[in-house]
N, C-alpha and C positions, 0 to 999 in steps of 0.2 A: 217080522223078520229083522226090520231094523234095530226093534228093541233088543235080539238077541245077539246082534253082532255088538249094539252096544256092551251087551250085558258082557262078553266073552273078552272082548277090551277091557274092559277094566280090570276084567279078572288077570288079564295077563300082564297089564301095568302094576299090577297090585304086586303080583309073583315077583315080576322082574325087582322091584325095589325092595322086598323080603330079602332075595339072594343079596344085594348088595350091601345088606346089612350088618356089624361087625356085635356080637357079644362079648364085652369084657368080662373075663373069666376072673372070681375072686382073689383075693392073695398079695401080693406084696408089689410093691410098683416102688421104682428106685429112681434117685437123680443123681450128679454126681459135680463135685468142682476140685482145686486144687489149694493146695495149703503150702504156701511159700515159707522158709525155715530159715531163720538168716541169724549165724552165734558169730559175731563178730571178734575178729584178733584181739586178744587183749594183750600191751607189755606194757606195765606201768611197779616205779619202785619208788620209794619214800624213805627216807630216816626222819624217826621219831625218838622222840624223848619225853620222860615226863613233863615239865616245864624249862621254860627260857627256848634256845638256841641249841642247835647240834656244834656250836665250836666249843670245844675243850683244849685246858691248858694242862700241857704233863711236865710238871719242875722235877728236876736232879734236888736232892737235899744237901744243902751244905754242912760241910762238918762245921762242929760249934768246938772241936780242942784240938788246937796246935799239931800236925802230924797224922790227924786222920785224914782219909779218903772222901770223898762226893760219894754220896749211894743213890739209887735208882730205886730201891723199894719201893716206894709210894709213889711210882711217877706210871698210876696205870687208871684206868679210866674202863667202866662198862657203863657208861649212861644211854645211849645210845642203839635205838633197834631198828634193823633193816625189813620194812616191809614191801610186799611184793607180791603181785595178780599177772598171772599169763594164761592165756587162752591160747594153743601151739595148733598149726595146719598138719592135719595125717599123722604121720610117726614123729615129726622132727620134736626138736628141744631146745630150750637154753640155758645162758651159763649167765653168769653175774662174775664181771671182772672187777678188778681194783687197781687203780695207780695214785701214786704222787704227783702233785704239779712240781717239784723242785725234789733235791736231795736234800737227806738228812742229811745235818753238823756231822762231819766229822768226828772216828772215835766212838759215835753212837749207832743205834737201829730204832726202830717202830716196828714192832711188832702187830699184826688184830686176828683174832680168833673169830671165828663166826659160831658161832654156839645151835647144835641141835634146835629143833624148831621147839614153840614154846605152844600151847594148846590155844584153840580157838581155828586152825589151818585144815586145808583140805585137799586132795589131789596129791600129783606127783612132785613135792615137794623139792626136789632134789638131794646133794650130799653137800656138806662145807666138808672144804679141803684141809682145815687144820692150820694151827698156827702159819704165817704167812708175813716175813719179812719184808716189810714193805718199799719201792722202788719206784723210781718211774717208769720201768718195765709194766705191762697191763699181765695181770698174773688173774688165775682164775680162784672164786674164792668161795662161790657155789657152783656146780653141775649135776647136768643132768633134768634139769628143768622140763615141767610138764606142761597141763593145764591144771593150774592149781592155784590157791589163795594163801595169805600167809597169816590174815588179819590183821587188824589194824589198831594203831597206836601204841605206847610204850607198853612193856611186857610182851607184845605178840610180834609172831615173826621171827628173827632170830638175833640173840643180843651178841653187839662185836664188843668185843673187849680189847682194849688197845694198852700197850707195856712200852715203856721206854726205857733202853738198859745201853752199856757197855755194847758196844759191835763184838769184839770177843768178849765173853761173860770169864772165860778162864785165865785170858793176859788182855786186862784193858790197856790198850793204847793209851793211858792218860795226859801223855805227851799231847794228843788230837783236842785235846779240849782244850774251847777258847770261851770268852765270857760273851753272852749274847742276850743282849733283853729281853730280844723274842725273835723266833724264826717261823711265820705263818708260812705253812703246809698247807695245801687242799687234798682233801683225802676223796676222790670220786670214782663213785659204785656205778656199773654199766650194766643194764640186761640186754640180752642182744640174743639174738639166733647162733644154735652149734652151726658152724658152718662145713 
């Protein structure tokens, strides 16, 4: 009798640890973690040129016969390329300002054109505003700025071309003109946020 209560024990310690037993069903089995994404702001801008320095000299021509006038024709310069990378938050934008440190002589202007983008650029580029009479007023000379690139170094990006003439081109003042060795102007580009 003992043997069979043995026997009927077992059988039910056997059952019981059957029931608590799990079968893993074939098929797919998953894990999972997270992937952190970080595009960092970018606003950074350069003037380039092929070689030397970005200072440039713009001379008036002097007459060489008795009775003529000073011309300004040759007194222009496109050496010179604005490059420029911005990475913008959400919808916002920016713009790329211009000023003078000091005023132009008297009688005269500066003109710089900012020239359509040249290839190699990518993104939302912005618009150049066009010719742009230069001041120590901060005056805006691209907008609309995205995230975008412009490429780098001379030819890429977009070339300023700078004119020196007459302040009235149709009645020059030439009374205003005075004789000057040289008058150092700084001419500085801003990127900044539309605000």
């Amino acid at each position: 009798m003992k043997l069979t209560k043995l026997f009927f024990a077992a059988v039910i310690v056997l059952s019981a640890n059957a029931t608590f037993a799990q079968v893993v069903p074939a098929g797919p089995v998953s894990a999972s973690h997270l992937v952190n994404i970080n595009i960092p702001e970018v606003a950074l801008l350069d003037l380039k040129v092929a070689s030397g320095t970005t200072e440039i000299t713009l001379n008036g021509t002097a007459p060489t016969v008795a009775g003529d006038a000073m011309n300004f024709d040759n007194a222009t310069d496109s050496s010179i390329w604005m490059n420029y990378s911005s990475i913008v938050k959400g919808n916002f934008s920016r713009k790329i300002f211009v000023a003078l440190s000091d005023d132009v002589p008297n009688g005269l202007k500066l003109t710089v054109v900012a020239s359509e983008l040249s290839t190699g650029g990518a993104g939302t580029l912005g618009t150049a505003s066009g010719e742009l009479t230069l001041s120590t007023a901060e005056q805006d000379i691209v907008t609309g700025i995205g995230s975008t690139y412009s490429g780098n170094g001379s030819s890429k990006g977009r070339n300023l071309t700078y004119k020196l003439n007459f302040a009235d081109t149709d009645t020059p003042n030439y009374a205003a003109l005075r004789f000057l060795d040289a008058v150092p102007l700084t001419v500085t580009y801003t990127l900044t946020d539309n605000l």
